[in-house]
PADO-699763 format. One record per residue (C-alpha): z, x, y; residue in one letter; residue number from 0. Coordinates in nm, 2 decimals. Each point is the difference from the previous one (the first is absolute). Example, Ala and Ser with C-alpha at 12.3 -4.5 7.8 and 13.67 -1.06 7.14 Angstrom:
{pt {0.78,1.23,-0.45},"A",0}
{pt {-0.07,0.14,0.34},"S",1}
This chain:
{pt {6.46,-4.27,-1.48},"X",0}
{pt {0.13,0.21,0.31},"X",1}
{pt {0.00,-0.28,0.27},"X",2}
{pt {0.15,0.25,0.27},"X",3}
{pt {-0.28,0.25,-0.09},"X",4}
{pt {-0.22,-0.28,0.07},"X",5}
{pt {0.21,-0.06,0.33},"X",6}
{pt {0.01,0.34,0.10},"X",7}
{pt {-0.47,0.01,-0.05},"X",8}
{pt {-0.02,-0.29,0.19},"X",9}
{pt {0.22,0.09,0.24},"X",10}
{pt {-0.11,0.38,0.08},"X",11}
{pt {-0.39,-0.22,0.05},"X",12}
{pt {0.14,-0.23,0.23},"X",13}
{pt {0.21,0.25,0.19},"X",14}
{pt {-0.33,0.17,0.10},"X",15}
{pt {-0.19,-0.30,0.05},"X",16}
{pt {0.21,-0.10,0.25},"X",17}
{pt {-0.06,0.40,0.17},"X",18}
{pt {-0.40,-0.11,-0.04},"X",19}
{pt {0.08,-0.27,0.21},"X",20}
{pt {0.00,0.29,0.29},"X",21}
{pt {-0.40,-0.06,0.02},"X",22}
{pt {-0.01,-0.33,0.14},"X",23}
{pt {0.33,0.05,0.22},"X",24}
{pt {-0.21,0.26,0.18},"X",25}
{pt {-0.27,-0.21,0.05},"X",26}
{pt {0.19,-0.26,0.12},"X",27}
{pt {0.19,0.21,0.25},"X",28}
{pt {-0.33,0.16,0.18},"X",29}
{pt {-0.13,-0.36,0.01},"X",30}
{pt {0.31,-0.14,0.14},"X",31}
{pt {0.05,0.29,0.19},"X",32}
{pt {0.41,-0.05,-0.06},"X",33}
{pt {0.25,-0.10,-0.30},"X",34}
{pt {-0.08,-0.35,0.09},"X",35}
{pt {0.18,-0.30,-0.19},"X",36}
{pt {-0.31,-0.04,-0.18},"X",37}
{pt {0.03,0.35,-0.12},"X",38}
{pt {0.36,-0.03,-0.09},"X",39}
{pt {-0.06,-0.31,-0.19},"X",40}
{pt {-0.34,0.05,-0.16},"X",41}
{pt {0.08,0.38,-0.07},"X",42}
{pt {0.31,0.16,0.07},"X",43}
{pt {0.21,-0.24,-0.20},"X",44}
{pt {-0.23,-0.05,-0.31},"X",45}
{pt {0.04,0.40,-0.02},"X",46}
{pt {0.35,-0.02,0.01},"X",47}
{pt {0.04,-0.25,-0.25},"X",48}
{pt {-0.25,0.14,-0.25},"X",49}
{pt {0.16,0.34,0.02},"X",50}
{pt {0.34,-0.11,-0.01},"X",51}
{pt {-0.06,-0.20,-0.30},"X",52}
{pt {-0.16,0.25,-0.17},"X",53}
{pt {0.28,0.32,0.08},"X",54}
{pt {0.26,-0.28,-0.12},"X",55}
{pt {-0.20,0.01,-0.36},"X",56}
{pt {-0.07,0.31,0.02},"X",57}
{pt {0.35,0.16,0.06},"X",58}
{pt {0.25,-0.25,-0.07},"X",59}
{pt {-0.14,-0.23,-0.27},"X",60}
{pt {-0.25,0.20,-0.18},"X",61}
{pt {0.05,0.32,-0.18},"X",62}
{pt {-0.29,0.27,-0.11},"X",63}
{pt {-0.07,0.08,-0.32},"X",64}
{pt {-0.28,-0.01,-0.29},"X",65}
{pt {-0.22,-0.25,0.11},"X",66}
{pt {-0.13,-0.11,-0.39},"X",67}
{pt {-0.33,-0.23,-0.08},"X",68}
{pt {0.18,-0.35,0.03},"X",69}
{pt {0.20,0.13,0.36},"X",70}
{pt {-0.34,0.11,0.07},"X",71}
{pt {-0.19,-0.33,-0.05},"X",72}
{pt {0.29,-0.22,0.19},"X",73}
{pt {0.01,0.28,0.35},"X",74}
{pt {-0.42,-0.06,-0.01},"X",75}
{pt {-0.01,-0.37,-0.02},"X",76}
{pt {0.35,-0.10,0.25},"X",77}
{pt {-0.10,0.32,0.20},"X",78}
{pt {-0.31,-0.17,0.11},"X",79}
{pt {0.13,-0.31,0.05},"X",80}
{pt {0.27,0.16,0.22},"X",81}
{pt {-0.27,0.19,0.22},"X",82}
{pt {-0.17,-0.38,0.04},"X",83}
{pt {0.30,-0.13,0.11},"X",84}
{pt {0.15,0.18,0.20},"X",85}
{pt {-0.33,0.15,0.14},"X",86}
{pt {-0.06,-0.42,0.08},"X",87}
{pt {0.31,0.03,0.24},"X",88}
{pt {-0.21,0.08,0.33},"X",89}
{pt {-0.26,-0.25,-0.06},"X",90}
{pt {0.36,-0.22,-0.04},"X",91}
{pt {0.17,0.11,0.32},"X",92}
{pt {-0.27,0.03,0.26},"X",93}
{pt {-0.08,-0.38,-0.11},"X",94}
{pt {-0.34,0.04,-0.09},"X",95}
{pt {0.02,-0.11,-0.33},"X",96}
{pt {0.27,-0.19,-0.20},"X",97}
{pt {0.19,0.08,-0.30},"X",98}
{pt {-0.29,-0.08,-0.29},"X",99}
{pt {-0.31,0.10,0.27},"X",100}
{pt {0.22,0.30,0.03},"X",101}
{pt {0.07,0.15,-0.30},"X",102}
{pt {-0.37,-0.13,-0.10},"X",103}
{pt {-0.10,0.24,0.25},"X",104}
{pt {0.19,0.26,-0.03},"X",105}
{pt {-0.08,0.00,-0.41},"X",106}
{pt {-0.33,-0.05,0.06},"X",107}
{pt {0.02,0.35,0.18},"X",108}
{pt {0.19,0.20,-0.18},"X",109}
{pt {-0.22,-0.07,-0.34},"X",110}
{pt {-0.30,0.07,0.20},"X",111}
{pt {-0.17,-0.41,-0.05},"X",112}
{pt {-0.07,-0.09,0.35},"X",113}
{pt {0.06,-0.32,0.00},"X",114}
{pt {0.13,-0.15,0.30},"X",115}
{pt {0.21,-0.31,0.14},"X",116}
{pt {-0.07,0.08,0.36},"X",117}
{pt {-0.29,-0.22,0.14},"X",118}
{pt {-0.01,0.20,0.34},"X",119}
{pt {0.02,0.39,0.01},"X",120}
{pt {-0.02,-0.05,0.41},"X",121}
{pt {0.30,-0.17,-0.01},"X",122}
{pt {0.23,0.33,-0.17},"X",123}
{pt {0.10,0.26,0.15},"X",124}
{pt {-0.11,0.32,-0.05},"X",125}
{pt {0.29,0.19,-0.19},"X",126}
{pt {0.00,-0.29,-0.23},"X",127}
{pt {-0.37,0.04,-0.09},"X",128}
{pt {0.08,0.41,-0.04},"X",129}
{pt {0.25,-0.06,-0.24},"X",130}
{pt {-0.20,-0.24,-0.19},"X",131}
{pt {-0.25,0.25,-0.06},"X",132}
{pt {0.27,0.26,-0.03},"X",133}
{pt {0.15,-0.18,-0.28},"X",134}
{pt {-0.36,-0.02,-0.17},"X",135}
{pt {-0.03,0.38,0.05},"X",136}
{pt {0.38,0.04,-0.21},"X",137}
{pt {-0.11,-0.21,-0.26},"X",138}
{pt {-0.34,0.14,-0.04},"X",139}
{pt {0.10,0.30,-0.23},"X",140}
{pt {0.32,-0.13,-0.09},"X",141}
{pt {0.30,-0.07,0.21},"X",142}
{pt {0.21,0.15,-0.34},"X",143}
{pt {-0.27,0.28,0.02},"X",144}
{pt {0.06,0.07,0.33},"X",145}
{pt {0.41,0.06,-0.05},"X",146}
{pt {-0.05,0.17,-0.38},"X",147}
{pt {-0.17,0.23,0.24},"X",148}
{pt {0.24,0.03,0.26},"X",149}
{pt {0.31,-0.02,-0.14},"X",150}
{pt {0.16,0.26,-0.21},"X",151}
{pt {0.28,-0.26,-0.19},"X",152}
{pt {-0.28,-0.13,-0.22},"X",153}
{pt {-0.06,0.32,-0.17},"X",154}
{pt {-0.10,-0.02,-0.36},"X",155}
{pt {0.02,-0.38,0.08},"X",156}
{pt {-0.26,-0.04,0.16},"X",157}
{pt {-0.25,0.04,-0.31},"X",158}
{pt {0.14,-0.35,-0.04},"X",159}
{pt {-0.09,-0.12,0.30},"X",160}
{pt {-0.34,0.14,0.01},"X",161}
{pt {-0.07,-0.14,-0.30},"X",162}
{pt {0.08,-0.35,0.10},"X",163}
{pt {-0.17,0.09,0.40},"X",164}
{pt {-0.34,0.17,-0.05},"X",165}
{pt {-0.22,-0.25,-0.06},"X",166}
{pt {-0.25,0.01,-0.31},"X",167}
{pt {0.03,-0.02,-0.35},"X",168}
{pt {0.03,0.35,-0.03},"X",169}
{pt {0.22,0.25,0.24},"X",170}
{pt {-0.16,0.27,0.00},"X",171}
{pt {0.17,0.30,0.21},"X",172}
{pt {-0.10,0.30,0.24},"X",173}
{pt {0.28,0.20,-0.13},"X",174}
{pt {0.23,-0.04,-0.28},"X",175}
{pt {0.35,-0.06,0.24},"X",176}
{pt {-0.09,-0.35,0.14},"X",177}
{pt {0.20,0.12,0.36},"X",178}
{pt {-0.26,0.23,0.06},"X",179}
{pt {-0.29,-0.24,-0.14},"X",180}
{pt {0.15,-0.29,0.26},"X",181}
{pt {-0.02,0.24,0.28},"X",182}
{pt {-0.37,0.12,-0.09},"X",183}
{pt {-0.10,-0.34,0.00},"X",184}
{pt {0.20,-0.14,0.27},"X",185}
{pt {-0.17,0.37,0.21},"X",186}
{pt {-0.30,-0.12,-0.08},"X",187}
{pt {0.05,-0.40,0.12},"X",188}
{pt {0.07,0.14,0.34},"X",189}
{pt {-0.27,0.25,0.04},"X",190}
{pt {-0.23,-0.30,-0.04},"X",191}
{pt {0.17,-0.20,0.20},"X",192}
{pt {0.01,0.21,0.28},"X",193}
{pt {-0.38,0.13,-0.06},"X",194}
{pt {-0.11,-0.40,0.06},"X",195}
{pt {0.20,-0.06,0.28},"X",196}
{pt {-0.21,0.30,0.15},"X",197}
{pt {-0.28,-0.16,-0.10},"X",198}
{pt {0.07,-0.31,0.13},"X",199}
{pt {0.16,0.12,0.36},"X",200}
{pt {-0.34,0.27,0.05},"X",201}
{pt {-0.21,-0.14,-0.18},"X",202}
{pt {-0.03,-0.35,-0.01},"X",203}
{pt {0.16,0.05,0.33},"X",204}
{pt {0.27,-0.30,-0.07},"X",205}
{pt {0.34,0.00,0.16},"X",206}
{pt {0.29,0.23,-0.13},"X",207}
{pt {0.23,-0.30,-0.06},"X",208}
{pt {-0.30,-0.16,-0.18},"X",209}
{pt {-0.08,0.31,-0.18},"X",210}
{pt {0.34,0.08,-0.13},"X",211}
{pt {0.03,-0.37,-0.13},"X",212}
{pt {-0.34,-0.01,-0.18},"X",213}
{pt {0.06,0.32,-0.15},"X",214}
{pt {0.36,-0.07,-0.12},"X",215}
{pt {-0.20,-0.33,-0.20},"X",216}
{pt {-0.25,0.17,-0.12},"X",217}
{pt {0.09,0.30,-0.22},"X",218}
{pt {0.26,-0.30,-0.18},"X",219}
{pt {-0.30,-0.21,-0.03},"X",220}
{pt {0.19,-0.25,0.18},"X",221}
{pt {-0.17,-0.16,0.26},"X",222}
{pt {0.24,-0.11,0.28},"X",223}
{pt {-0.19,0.06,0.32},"X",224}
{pt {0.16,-0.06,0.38},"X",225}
{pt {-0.32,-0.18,0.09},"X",226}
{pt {-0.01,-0.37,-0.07},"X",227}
{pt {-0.36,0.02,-0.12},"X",228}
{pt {0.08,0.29,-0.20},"X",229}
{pt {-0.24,0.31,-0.02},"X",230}
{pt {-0.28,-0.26,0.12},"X",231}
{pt {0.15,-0.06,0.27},"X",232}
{pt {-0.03,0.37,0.12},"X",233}
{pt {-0.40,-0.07,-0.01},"X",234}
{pt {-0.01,0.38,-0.05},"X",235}
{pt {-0.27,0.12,-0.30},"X",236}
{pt {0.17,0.33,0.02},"X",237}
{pt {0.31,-0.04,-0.07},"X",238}
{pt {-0.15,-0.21,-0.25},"X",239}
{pt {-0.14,0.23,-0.17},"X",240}
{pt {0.34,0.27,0.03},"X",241}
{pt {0.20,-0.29,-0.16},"X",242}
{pt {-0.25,-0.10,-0.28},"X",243}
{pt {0.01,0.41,-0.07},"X",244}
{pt {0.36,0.03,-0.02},"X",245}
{pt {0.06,-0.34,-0.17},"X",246}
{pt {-0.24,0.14,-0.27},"X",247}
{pt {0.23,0.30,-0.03},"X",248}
{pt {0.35,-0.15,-0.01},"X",249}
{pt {-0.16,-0.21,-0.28},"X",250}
{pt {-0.03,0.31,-0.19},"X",251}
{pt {0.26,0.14,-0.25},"X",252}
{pt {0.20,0.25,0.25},"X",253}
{pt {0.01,0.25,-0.27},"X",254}
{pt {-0.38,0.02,0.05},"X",255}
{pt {0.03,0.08,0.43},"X",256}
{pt {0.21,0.30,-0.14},"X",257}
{pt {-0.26,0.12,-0.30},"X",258}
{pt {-0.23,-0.03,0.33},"X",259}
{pt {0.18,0.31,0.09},"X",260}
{pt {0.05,0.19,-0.34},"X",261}
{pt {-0.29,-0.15,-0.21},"X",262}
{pt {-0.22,-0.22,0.15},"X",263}
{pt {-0.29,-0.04,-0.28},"X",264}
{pt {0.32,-0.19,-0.16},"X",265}
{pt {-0.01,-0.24,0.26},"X",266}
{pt {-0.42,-0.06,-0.10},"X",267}
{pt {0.11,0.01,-0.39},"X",268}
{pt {0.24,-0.21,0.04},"X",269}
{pt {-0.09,-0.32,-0.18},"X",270}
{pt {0.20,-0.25,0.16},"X",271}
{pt {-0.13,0.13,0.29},"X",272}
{pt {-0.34,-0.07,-0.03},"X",273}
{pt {0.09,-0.37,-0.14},"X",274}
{pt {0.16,-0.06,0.36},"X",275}
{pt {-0.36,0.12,0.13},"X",276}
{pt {-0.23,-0.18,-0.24},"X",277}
{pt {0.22,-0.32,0.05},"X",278}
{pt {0.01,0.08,0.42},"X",279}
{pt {-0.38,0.07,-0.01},"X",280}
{pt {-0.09,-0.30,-0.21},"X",281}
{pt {0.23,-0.26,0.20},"X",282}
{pt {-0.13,0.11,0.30},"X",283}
{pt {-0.37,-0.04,-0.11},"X",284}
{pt {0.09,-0.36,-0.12},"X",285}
{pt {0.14,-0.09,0.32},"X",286}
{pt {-0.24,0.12,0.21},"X",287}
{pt {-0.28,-0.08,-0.14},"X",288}
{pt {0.14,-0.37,-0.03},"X",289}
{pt {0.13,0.05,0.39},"X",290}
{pt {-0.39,0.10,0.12},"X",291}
{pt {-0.12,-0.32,-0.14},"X",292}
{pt {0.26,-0.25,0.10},"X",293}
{pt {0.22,0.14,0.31},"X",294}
{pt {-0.21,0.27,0.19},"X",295}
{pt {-0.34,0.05,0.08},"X",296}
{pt {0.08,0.40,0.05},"X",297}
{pt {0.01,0.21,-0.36},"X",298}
{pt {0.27,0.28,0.21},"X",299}
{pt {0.24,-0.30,0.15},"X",300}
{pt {-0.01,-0.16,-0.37},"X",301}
{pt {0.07,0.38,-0.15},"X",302}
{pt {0.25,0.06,0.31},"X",303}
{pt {0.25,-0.35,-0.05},"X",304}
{pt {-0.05,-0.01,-0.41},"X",305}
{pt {0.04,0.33,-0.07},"X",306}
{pt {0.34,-0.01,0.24},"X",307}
{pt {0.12,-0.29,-0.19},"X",308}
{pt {-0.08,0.11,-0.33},"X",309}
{pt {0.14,0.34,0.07},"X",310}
{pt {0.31,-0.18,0.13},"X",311}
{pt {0.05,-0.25,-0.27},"X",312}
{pt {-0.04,0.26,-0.30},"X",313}
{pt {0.23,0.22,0.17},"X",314}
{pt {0.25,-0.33,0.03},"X",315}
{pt {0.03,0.14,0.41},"X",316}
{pt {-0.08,-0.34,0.10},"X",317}
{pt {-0.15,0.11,0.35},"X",318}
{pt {-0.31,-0.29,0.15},"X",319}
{pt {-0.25,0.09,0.22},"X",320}
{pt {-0.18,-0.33,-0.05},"X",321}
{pt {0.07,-0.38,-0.09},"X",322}
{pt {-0.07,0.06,-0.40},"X",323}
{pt {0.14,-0.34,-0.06},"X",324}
{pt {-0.30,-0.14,0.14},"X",325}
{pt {-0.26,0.22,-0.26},"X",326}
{pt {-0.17,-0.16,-0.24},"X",327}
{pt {0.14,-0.05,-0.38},"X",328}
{pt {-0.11,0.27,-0.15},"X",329}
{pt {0.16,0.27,0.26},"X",330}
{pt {0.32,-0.14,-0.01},"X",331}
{pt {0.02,-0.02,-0.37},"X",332}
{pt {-0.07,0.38,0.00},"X",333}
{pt {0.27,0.06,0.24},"X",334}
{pt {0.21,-0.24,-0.17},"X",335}
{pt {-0.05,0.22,-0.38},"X",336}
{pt {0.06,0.29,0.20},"X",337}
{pt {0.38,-0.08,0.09},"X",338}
{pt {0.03,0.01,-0.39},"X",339}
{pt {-0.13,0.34,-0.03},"X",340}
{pt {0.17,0.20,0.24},"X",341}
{pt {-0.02,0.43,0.11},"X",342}
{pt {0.03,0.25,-0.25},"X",343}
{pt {0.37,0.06,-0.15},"X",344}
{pt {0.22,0.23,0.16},"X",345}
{pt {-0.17,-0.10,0.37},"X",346}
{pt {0.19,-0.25,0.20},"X",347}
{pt {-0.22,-0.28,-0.05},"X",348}
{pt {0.13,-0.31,-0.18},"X",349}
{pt {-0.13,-0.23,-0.28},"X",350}
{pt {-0.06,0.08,-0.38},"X",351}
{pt {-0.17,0.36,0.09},"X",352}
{pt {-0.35,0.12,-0.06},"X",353}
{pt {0.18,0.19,-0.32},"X",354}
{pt {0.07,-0.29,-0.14},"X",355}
{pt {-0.27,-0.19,0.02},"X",356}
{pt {-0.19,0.28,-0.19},"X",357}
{pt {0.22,0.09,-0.25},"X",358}
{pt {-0.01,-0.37,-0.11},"X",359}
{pt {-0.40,0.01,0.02},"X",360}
{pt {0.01,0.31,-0.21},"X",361}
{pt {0.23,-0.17,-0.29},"X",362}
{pt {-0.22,-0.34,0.00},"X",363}
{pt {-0.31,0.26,-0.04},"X",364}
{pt {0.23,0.15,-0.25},"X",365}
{pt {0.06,-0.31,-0.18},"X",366}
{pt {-0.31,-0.14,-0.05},"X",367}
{pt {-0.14,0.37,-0.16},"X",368}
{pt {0.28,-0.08,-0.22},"X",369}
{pt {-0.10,-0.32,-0.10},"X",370}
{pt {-0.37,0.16,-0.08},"X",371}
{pt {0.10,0.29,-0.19},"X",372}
{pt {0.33,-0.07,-0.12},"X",373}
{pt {0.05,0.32,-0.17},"X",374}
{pt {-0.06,0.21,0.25},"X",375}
{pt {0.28,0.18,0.19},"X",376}
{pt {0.00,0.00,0.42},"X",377}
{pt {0.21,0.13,0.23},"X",378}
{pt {0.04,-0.14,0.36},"X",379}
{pt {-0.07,0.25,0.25},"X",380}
{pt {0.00,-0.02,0.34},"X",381}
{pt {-0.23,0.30,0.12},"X",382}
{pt {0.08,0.26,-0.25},"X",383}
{pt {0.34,-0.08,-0.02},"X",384}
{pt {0.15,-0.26,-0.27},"X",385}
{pt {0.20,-0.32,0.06},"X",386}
{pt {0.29,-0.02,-0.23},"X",387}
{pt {0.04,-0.37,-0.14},"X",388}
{pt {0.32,-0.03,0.20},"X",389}
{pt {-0.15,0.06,0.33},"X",390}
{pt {-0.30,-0.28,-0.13},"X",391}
{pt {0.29,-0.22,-0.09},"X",392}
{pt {0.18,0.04,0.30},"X",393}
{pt {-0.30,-0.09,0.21},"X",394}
{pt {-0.08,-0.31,-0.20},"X",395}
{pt {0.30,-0.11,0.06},"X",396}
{pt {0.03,0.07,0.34},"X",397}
{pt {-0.34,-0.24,0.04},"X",398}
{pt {0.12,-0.29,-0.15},"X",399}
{pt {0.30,0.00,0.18},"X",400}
{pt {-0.19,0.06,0.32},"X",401}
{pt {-0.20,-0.26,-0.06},"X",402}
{pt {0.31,-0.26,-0.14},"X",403}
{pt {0.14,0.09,0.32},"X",404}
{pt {-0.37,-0.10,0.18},"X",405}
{pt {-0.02,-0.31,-0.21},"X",406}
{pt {0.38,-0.10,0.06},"X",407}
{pt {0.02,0.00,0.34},"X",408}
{pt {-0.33,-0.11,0.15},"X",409}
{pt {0.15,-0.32,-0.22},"X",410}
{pt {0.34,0.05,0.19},"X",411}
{pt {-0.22,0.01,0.35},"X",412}
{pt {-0.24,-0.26,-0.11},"X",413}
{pt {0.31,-0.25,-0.03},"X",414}
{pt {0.14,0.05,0.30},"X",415}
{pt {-0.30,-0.16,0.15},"X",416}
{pt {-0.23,0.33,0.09},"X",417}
{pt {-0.37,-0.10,-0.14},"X",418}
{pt {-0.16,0.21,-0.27},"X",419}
{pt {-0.14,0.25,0.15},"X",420}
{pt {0.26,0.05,0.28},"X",421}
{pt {0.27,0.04,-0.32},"X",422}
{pt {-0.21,0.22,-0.22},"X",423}
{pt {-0.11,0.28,0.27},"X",424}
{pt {0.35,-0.03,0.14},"X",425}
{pt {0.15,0.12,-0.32},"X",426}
{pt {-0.28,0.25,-0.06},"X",427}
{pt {0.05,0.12,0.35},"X",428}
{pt {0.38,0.05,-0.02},"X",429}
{pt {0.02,0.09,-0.36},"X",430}
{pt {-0.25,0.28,0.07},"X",431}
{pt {0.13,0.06,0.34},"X",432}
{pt {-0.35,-0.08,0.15},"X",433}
{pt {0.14,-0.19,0.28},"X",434}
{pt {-0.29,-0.21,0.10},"X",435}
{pt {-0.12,-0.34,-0.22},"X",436}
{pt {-0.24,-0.28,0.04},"X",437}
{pt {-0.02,-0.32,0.18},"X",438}
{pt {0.37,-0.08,0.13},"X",439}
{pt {0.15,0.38,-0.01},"X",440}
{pt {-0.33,0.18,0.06},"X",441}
{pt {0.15,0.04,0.37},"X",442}
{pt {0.38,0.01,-0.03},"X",443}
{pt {0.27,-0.16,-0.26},"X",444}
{pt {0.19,-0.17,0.31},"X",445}
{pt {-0.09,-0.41,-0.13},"X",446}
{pt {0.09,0.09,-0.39},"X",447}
{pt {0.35,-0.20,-0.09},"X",448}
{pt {0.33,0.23,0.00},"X",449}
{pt {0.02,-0.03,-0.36},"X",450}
{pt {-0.32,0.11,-0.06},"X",451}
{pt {0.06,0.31,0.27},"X",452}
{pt {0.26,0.08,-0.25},"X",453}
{pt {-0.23,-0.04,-0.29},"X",454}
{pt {-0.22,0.26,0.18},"X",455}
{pt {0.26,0.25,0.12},"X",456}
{pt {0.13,0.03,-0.34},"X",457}
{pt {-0.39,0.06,-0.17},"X",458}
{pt {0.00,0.29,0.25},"X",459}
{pt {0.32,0.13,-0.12},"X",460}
{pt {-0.10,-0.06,-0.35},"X",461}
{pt {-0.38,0.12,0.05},"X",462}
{pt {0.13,0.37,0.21},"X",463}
{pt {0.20,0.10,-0.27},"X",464}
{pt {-0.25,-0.08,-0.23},"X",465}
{pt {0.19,-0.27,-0.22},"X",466}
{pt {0.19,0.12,-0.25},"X",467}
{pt {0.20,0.19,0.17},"X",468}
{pt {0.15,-0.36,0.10},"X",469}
{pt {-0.04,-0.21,-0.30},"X",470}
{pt {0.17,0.25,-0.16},"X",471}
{pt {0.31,-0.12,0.21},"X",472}
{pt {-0.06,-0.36,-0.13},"X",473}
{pt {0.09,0.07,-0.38},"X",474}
{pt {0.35,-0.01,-0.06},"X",475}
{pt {-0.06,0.27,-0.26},"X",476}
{pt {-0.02,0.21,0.28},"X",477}
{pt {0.31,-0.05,0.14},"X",478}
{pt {0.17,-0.02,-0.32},"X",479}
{pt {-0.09,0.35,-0.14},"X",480}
């Protein structure tokens, strides 16, 4: 293995993080008005350090070359956990969090979970909460995406990279060169973006600062908001109703928004697609219907605060614009399955993906055919396309280990002294990268135990990039070969 090709990747990520850093220094400075000391300490050094570090391995320690499959795997899984910590270095120096809370934080942005440690929004300043949703934005198509498309030294590499990044059990690509397929995607991130914050600012008629915040959480799915009460807090219908929209169409496979342009009766015969509508449509019917009879006496403010939450929770954005913990049984064990399921692959929601889900229903439908006529020959299709037995065994796999994971760690929580429910939605909410659980971190994560914030931060880490491509790193096989 090439450790100073692995250097020289996560160095050339970090060097540019560090230049990203440039967002919330200007926001800081209009606010302040002057390079303060807060601005030197919360920004301008932070910058410095992340760049510096990352031109040293860049230039000096790394070198460029072939980036192969097992270089690939390790610049994925230490690159992300590079961006968390040194992206947790403002929370760090401004003081409003400490070292665990921090990198908590700034991991819990950067894979898009939205799980907090800060009990009081009012009490941050603003360039903190802009980079918070910032580093939600960067994570939401990929922080490796984002530099595969930006930077010319990964060349040919990158089809390593992308292959460990895009989430979803199978890449599928725009174009055949995966530069060109990065910046397609990434285009199309930002013209969504930019069309919600529109939406929000003229529309909805929220503030800019507001709008670009929201928007920058949304089309990641990842549900930071700058308002303590969340989206609720707003008490706006209409913007309600923009982010529900555009929360429905970042849980979409991306590859769809651009057969929207070329093709769009693939988008309608798409079969995973319609699964992520039957299952939207018939969660939101359950919830409803169960939050008409027990919650509110209005049909439209049941549809208007289920459907948001269900919307949100399937779409693992983890945005509240009501107090779901206090529904009644049945809705929050809907919203609870949902953190399983997940958007489509390919979009940047989180969780075991729509694809999934129905590519396993398909092979236990498969199965027992089999078991009634057990000469009979079937083939697994998904629309008119088959499954190879690979890709089936792939994604079995990749469900038991997801739920191991689940099973291991709400264990891990629930000993640490966090009560059943508390430790089983945290883990589903992290591991997903949901952000919001039940009962004690249905508000914020602030009162869990540092080891168990550490337990959390790593599910995200593990649950972003989708598993394997970090238990990989735990054989010694693989650092053997």
């Amino acid at each position: 293995m090439e450790v100073k090709i692995i250097l020289g990747g996560i160095g050339s990520i970090l060097t540019y993080l560090g230049i990203l850093m440039i967002v919330p220094l200007a926001m800081a400075l209009y606010d302040e008005g002057a390079v303060s000391r807060f601005v030197i300490k919360t920004w301008i050094i932070p910058l410095l350090i992340t760049t510096t570090i990352g031109v040293v391995l860049k230039n000096v320690v790394g070198v460029e070359g072939v980036i192969k499959r097992r270089e690939g795997f390790v610049i994925v899984a230490f690159g992300w956990l590079a961006v968390a910590a040194f992206g947790a270095l403002p929370y760090l120096f401004s003081a409003t969090l400490g070292p665990e809370d921090a990198f908590f934080e700034s991991m819990s942005g950067f894979t898009t979970t939205g799980s907090t440690v800060i009990p009081d929004l009012m009490l941050v300043d603003r360039s903190i909460l802009l980079w918070r949703s910032f580093t939600q934005w960067l994570g939401g198509m990929g922080v490796i995406l984002l530099f595969i498309a930006i930077l010319p030294t990964f060349g040919v590499a990158g089809s390593q990279l992308f292959d460990r990044e895009f989430p979803g059990p199978m890449s599928e690509r725009i174009r055949p060169r995966v530069q060109v397929t990065a910046r397609m995607l990434w285009s199309m991130y930002l013209i969504l973006t930019a069309v919600e914050i529109l939406a929000l600012f003229f529309a909805a008629k929220m503030p800019l600062y507001d709008s670009f915040c929201t928007a920058f959480c949304t089309m990641p799915t990842g549900g930071f908001s700058p308002h303590p009460e969340s989206i609720g807090g707003y008490m706006n219908p209409i913007a309600e109703l923009i982010i529900v929209v555009f929360m429905f169409l970042a849980g979409m496979n991306f590859v769809l928004h651009y057969s929207l342009i070329r093709n769009p009766k693939k988008i309608t015969s798409n079969k995973e697609f319609q699964v992520y509508c039957l299952l939207l449509v018939i969660a939101i019917a359950i919830v409803v219907s169960d939050l008409y009879i027990h919650e509110f006496a209005s049909l439209p403010d049941a549809f208007r605060y289920g459907g948001f939450q269900v919307v949100s929770f399937m779409t693992t954005t983890g945005f509240v614009t009501a107090d779901y913990n206090a529904w009644s049984d049945l809705s929050k064990i809907v919203l609870f399955a949902l953190m399983f399921i997940g958007g489509c692959g390919g979009s940047t929601g989180g969780s075991i993906k729509v694809i999934r889900i129905y590519v396993l229903l398909k092979s236990i439908k498969q199965r027992i055919y089999q078991i009634l006529y057990p000469h009979a020959i079937f083939v697994l299709k998904t629309g008119n396309k088959p499954i190879s037995e690979d890709i089936v065994n792939s994604i079995s796999a990749f469900f038991i280990a997801y739920i191991m994971i689940f099973a291991v760690c709400s264990i891990a929580m629930s000993a640490i002294g966090l009560d059943m429910v508390s430790a089983a939605s945290s883990v589903a909410a992290t591991l997903g990268n949901v952000g919001p659980g039940f009962d004690l971190v249905s508000l914020d994560y602030a009162s869990v135990p540092i080891i168990g914030k550490i337990i959390l931060a790593l599910c995200m880490w593990v649950g972003r990039l989708e598993l394997f491509t970090v238990l990989v790193l735990l054989t010694p096989a693989f650092w053997r070969a």
